[in-house]
matplotlib code that plots the C-alpha trace (Angstrom):
import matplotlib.pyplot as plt

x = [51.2, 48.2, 49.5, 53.0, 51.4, 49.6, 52.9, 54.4, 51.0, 52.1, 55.7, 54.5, 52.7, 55.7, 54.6, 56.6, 55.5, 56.2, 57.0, 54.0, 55.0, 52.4, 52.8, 50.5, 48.5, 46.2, 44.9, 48.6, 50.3, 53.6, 52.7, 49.1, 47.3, 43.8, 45.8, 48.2, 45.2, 44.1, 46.7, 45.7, 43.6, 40.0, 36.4, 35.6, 39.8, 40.7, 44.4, 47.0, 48.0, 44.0, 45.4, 49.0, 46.9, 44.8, 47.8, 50.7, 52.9, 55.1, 52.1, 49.8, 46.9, 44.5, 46.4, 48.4, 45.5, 43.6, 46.6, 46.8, 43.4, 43.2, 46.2, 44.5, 41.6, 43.3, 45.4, 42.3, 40.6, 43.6, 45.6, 46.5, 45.9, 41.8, 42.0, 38.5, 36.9, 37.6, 34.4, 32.4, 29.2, 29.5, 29.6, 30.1, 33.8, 33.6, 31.4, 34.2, 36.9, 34.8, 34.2, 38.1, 38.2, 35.8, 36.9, 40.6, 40.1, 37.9, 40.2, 43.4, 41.4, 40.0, 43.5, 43.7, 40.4, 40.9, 44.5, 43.2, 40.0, 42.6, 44.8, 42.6, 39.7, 36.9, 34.1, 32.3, 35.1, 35.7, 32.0, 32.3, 35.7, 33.6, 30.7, 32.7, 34.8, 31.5, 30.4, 33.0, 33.3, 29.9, 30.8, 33.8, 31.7, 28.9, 31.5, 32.8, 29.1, 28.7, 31.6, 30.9, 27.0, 28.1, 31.4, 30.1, 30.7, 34.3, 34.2, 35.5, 32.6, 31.3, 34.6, 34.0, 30.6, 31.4, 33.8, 32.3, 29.5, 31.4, 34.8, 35.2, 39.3, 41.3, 38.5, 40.2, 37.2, 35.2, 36.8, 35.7, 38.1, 41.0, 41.0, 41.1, 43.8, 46.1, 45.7, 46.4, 49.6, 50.7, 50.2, 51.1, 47.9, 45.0, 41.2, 40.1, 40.4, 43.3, 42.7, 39.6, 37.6, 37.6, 35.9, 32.7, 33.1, 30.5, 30.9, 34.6, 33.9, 31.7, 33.7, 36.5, 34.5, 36.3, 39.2, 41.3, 41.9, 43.1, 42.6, 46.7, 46.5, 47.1, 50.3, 53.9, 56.0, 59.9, 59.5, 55.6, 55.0, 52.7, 56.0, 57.1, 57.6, 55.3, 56.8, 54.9, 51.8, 50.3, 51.2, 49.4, 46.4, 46.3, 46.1, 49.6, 50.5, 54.6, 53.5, 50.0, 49.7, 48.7, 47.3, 44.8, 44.3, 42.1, 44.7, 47.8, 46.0, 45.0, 48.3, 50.2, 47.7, 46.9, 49.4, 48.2, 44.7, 45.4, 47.5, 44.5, 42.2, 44.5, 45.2, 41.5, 40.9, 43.3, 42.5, 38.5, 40.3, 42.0, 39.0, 37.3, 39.8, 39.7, 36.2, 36.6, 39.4, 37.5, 34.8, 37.1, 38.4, 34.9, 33.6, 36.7, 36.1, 34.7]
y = [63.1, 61.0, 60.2, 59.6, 57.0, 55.4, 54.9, 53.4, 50.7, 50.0, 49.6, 47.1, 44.8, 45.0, 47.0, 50.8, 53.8, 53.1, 50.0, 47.7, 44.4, 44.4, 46.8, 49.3, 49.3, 52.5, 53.7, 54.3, 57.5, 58.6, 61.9, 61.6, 61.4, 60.0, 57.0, 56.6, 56.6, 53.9, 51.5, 51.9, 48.9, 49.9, 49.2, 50.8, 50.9, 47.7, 46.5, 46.0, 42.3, 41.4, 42.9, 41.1, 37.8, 37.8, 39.0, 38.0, 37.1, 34.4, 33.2, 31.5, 30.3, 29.5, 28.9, 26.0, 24.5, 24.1, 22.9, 19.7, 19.7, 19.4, 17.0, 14.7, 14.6, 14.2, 11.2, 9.2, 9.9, 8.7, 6.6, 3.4, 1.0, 1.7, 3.0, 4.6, 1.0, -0.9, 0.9, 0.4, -0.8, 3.2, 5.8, 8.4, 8.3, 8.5, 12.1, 13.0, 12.5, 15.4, 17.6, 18.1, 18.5, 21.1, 23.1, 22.8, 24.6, 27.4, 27.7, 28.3, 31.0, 32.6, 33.4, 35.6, 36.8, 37.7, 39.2, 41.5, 42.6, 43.6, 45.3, 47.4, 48.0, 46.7, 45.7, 43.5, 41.7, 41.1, 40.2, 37.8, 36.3, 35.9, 34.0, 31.6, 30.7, 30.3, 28.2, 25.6, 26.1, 25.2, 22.3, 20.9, 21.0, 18.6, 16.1, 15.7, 15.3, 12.6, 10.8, 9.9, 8.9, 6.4, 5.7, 2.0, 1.7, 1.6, -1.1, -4.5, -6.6, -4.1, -4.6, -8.3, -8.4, -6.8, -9.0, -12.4, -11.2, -9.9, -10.9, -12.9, -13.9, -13.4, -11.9, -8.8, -7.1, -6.8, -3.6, -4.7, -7.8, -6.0, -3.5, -6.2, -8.3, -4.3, -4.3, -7.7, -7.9, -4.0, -4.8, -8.3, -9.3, -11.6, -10.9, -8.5, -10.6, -13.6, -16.0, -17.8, -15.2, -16.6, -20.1, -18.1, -16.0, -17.5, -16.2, -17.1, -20.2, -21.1, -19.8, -22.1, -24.9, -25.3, -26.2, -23.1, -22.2, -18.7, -16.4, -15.9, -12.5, -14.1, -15.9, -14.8, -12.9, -12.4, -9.4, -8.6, -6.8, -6.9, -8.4, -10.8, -14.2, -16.7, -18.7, -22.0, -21.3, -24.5, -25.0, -21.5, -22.1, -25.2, -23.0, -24.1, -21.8, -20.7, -19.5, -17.7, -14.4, -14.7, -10.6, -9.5, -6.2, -4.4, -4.6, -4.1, -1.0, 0.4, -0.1, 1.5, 5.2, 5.1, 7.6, 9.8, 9.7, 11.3, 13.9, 14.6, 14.9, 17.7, 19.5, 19.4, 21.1, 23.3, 24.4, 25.0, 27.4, 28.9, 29.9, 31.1, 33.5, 34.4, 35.1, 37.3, 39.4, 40.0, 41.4, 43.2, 45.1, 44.9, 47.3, 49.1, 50.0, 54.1]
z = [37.4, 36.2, 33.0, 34.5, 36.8, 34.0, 31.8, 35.3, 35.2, 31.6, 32.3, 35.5, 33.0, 30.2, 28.4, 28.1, 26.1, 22.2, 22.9, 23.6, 22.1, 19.5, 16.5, 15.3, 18.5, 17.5, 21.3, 22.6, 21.8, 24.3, 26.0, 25.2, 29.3, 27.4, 26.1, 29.0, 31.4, 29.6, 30.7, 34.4, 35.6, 36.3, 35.9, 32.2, 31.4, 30.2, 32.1, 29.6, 30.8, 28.8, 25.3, 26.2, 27.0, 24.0, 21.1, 22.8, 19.9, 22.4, 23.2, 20.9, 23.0, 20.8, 17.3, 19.0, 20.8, 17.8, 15.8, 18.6, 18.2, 14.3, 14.6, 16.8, 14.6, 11.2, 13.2, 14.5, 10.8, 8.4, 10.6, 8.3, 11.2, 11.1, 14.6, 14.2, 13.1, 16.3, 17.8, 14.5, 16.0, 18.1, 15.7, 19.0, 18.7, 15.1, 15.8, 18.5, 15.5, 13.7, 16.1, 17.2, 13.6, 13.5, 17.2, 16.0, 12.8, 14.9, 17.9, 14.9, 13.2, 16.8, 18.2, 15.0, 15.4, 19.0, 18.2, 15.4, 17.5, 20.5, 18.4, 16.4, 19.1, 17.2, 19.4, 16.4, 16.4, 20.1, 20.7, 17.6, 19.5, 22.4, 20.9, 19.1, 22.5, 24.4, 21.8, 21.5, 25.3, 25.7, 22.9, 24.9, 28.2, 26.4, 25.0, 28.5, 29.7, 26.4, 27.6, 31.3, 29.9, 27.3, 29.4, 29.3, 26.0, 26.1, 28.9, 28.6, 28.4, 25.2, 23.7, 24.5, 23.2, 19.8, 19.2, 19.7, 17.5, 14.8, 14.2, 10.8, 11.3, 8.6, 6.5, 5.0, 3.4, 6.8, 8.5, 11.7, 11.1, 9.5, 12.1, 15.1, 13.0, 13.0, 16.7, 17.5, 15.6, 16.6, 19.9, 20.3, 22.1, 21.7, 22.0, 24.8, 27.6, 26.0, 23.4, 25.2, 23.7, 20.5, 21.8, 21.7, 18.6, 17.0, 13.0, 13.5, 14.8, 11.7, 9.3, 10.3, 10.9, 14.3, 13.5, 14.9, 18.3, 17.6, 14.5, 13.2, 13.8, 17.8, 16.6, 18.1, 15.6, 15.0, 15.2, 16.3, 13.4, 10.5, 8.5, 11.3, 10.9, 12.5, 15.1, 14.2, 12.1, 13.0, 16.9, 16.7, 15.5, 17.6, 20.7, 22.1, 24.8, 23.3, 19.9, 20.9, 22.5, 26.1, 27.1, 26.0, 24.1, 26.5, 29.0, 26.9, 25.3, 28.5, 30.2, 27.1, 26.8, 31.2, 31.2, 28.0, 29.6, 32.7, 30.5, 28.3, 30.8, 32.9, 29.1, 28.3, 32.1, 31.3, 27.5, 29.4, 31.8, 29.5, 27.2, 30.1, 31.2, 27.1, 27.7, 30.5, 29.2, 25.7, 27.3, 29.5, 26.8, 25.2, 27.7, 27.9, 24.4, 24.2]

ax = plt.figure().add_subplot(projection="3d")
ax.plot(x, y, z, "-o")
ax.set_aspect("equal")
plt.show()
C-alpha cells in the first residue's frame, strides 16, 4: 500500500514509474517499495519536483541564464561603438563587464553540474553545486550593493564633468573622444545636456582655438549615421540651431534603455530567486541522499 502511495506522489509531480523524464536515474526501480518510498515528500526523502527543478531537460535554469549573462558581457567588451570607453575615467563598469563574464561561464557549466549531481546522487557534487551558487549569489548581491554606493557616478553632472575635462573633438586617437563622437552620431544627440556643454570644454575649446561652436560629431545627418551626409558643415560648426543637434545624450540615452532597466532590474530579482530556490532544493536532495 506504501509503495503504491509512493508511485501515486511520483505520478502527482509528473513523474510515473519507468518513466521519470530524465534517463538513467539510478535510485528508481518499478516494484522496488525502498525506491518508490523515496518519491514521497518528507523530511530526509527528497520530493521529486527538487530532482525535476534542478535536471529538467525543458528547463534550463541555469545554462540559459549564464548564456544572457556571457552575452551581455562579450557585447559591452567587443562592441565596435566603444560602449565600455564612455565611462573611462570609472573603471567599475569596466569590472562589472568581467564579472558577468565570469558568473555567465559558471552559471552555464553549474546547471550541468547540478543536473549530473541529481541524477547520479553524488553528494560531492551537490555540495560543490551549492557552493558555487552561494558564491555568485553572494557575488550578484554585492554588485547590486556596488551599484546603489557609486550610483552617483552615472549621474548627469559626472557625465557632464568628464566631458568638459576631457573631450578633444575630432581627435580619433583619444578613446574618450572617439567614443563620444560613436554616441553622438548613433544617437543623434549633442553633449550631455545640448550643445552648450561644449562652451566650457576647455581642451576642446583650445584645441580649436574657438572658433567652433559644436564638435561635428553634433552636426545633423541624412541619414544620422556614421556615413550620413552633413547637412551644412559650416552653419554647424557655427552653432546655427537647423543643422546642430538640440538633445542631449543623457536624455536621449536614458529615454531609449528606461524601459530595458526596469526589465533588468525584475530579471536580475528574479535570476537571485531562482538560485535561492537552487540552493534549497540541492540541499534538499543533499540530505535526502542515504
Amino acid at each position: 500500500m506504501e509503495s503504491v502511495a509512493g508511485t501515486l506522489v511520483c505520478a502527482a509531480n509528473g513523474f510515473l514509474p519507468g518513466s521519470l523524464g530524465i534517463p538513467g536515474a539510478p535510485w528508481f526501480h518499478p516494484g522496488d517499495p525502498r525506491s518508490e518510498e523515496r518519491c514521497a515528500c518528507g523530511v530526509s526523502n527528497p520530493p521529486p519536483f527538487c530532482l525535476f527543478l534542478l535536471c529538467a531537460p525543458d528547463r534550463p535554469w541555469e545554462q540559459l541564464g549564464g548564456a544572457c549573462l556571457l552575452g551581455i558581457g562579450i557585447w559591452v567588451m567587443v562592441d565596435p561603438t566603444g560602449f565600455r570607453e564612455i565611462v573611462a575615467a570609472n573603471p567599475l563598469l569596466i569590472t562589472g563587464a568581467y564579472i558577468l563574464l565570469a558568473m555567465g561561464g559558471l552559471l552555464f557549466l553549474l546547471g550541468f553540474l547540478g543536473c549530473c549531481g541529481a541524477v547520479r546522487e553524488n553528494k560531492c557534487l551537490l555540495l560543490f553545486f551549492f557552493l558555487f551558487i552561494l558564491i555568485i549569489f553572494l557575488a550578484e548581491l554585492s554588485a547590486a550593493i556596488l551599484a546603489f554606493i557609486f550610483r552617483e557616478n552615472l549621474t548627469r553632472e559626472f557625465f557632464t564633468k568628464e566631458l568638459t575635462k576631457h573631450y578633444q573633438g575630432n581627435n580619433d586617437t583619444d578613446v574618450f573622444s572617439a567614443t563620444w563622437n560613436s554616441v553622438m552620431i548613433t544617437f543623434g544627440c549633442c553633449g550631455v545636456n545640448g550643445p552648450e556643454d561644449f562652451r566650457f570644454a576647455s581642451v576642446f575649446r583650445l584645441l580649436t582655438l574657438d572658433s567652433d561652436e559644436v564638435p561635428e560629431a553634433c552636426c545633423r545627418r541624412e541619414p544620422q549615421t556614421r556615413d550620413g551626409v552633413l547637412l551644412s558643415r559650416e552653419e554647424c560648426l557655427l552653432g546655427r540651431d537647423l543643422f546642430v543637434n538640440k538633445q542631449g545624450c543623457y536624455t536621449v540615452i536614458l529615454n531609449t534603455f528606461e524601459t530595458y532597466v526596469y526589465l533588468a532590474g525584475a530579471l536580475a530579482i528574479g535570476v537571485l530567486a531562482i538560485e535561492l530556490f537552487a540552493m534549497i532544493f540541492a540541499m534538499c536532495l543533499f540530505r535526502g541522499i542515504q
